[in-house]
C-alpha positions in Angstrom: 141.2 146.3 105.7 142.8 149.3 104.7 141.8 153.0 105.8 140.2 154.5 102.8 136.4 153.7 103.7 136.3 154.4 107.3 138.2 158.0 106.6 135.2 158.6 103.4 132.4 157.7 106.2 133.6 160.0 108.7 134.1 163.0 106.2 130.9 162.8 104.9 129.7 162.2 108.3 131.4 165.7 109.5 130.4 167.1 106.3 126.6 166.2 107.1 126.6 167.3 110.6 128.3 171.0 109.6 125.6 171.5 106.8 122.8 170.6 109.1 124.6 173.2 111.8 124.2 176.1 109.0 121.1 175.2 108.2 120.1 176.2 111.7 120.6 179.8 111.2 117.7 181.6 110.2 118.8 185.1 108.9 117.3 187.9 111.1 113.7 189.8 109.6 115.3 193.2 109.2 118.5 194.3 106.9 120.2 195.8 109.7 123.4 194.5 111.8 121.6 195.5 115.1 119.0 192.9 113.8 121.9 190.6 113.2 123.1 190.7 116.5 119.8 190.4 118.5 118.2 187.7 116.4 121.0 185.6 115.2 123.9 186.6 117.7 123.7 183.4 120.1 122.9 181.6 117.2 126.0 182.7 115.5 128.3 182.1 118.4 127.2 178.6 119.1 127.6 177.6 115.5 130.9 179.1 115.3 132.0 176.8 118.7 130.6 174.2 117.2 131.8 174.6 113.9 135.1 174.8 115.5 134.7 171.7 117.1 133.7 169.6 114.5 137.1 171.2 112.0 139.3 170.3 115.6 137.7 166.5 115.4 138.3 166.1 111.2 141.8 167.5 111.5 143.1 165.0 114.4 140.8 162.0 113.0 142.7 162.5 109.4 146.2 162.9 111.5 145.4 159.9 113.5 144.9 157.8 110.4 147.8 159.0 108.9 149.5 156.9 111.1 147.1 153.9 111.1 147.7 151.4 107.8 144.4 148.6 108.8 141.6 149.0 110.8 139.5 145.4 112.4 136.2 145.4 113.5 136.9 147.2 117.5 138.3 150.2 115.3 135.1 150.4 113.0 132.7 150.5 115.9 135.0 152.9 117.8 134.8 154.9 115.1 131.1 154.7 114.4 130.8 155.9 118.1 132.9 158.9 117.9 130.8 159.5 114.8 127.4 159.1 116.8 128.8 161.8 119.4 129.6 164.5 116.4 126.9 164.1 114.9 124.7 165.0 117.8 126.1 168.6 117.9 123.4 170.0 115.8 121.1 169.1 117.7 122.7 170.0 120.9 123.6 173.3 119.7 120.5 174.5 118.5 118.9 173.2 121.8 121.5 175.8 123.6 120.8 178.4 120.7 116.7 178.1 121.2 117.0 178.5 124.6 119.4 181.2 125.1 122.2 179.7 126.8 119.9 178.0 129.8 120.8 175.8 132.3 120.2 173.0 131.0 120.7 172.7 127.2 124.7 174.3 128.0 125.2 171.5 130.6 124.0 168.9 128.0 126.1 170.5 125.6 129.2 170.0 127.8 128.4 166.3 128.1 128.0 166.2 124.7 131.7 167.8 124.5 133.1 165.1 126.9 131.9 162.3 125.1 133.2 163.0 122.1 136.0 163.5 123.6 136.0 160.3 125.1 134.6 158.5 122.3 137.5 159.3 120.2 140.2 158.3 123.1 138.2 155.0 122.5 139.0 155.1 118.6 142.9 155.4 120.3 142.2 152.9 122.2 140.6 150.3 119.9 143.4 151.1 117.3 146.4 150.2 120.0 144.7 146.7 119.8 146.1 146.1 116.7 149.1 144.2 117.0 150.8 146.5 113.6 150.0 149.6 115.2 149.8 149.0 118.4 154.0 150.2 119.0 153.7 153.5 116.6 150.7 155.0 118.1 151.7 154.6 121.8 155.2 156.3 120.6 152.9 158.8 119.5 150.6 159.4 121.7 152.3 159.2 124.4 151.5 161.9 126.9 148.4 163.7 126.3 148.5 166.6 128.4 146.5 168.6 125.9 143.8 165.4 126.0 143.9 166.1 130.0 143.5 169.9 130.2 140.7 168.9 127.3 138.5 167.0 130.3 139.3 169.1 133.1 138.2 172.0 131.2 134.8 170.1 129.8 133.8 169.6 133.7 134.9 172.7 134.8 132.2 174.2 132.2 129.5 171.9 132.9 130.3 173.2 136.7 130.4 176.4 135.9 126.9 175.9 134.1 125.3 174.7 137.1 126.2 176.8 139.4 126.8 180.0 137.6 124.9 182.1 134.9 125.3 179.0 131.9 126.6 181.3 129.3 129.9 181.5 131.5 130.4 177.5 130.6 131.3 178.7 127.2 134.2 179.9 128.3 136.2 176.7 129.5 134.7 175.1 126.1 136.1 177.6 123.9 139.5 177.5 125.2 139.5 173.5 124.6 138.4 174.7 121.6 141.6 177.2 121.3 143.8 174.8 122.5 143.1 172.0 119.7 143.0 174.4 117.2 146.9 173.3 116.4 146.7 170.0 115.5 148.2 167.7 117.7 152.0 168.2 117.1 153.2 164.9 118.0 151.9 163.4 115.1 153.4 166.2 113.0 156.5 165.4 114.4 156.2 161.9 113.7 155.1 162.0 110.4 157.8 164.6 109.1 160.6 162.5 111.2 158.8 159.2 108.7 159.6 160.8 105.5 
């Protein structure tokens, strides 16, 4: 089967799971930007991490499958997976927002991170079963130091969040977050080499 309907699922999917994340914000009681900060600050910053997160996951899903002409069965569930993972960031986030950054709602968020992360080195996986694709994507994909940095940095935050003051974890997470922020050039490359 072609692309088309797994790539509609997972943006509406992602398009679902940011409008629930706004929906979390409550706008503060007074008009004031001191209000602002002190009632919707942490609030604020976690969506934007989040928010992030979920624009770093649509931009390398739509690459990926710019590169991927069928998808079988594996590469449906895989994808359903990575879905399931996303779309617990609401959830996760507003657990960490509600509870001011404690201990454990920001290590919960980290695993939350990693498996993502690993769910969608699953979709990679699942689509480098198929025989057609199987030689284009490992051309690819090939390396994946960014993918590496990614994981080191995920457990070096949920460290960090068990050992230091939690907030501190953010760190690590929003420099993964920095570092995907330019999609993944080697499909760039690949792509403008194709046409």
């Amino acid at each position: 089967m072609t692309t088309t309907r797994l790539e509609a699922f997972s943006d509406a999917v992602l398009a679902i799971v940011i409008t629930i994340m706004v929906l979390e914000l409550h706008p503060p009681d007074e008009p004031s930007l001191s209000a602002l900060w002190h009632e919707t600050g942490v609030g604020f910053l976690t969506y934007v991490l989040s928010f992030a997160y979920i624009g770093i996951y649509w931009n390398n899903h739509h690459h990926l499958f710019q590169l991927v002409d069928r998808v079988t069965g594996p590469t449906l569930w895989a994808n359903l997976h990575l879905m399931f993972w996303l779309s617990m960031y609401p959830f996760t986030t507003r657990w960490m927002d509600e509870s001011d950054l404690a201990r454990t709602p920001v290590i919960v968020y980290g695993v939350n991170l990693i498996l993502a992360a690993l769910a969608y080195l699953l979709l990679e996986i699942a689509i480098k079963q198929v025989p057609d694709e199987r030689e284009r994507l490992r051309t690819v994909l090939a390396g994946g130091v960014k993918e590496n940095v990614s994981v080191v940095l995920y457990v070096t935050g949920i460290v960090i969040a068990v050992f230091l003051p939690p907030w501190v974890a953010l760190v690590p997470f929003g420099v993964v977050a920095l570092v995907w922020f330019v999609p993944d050039r080697r499909v760039e490359r690949y792509l403008a080499n194709a046409s």
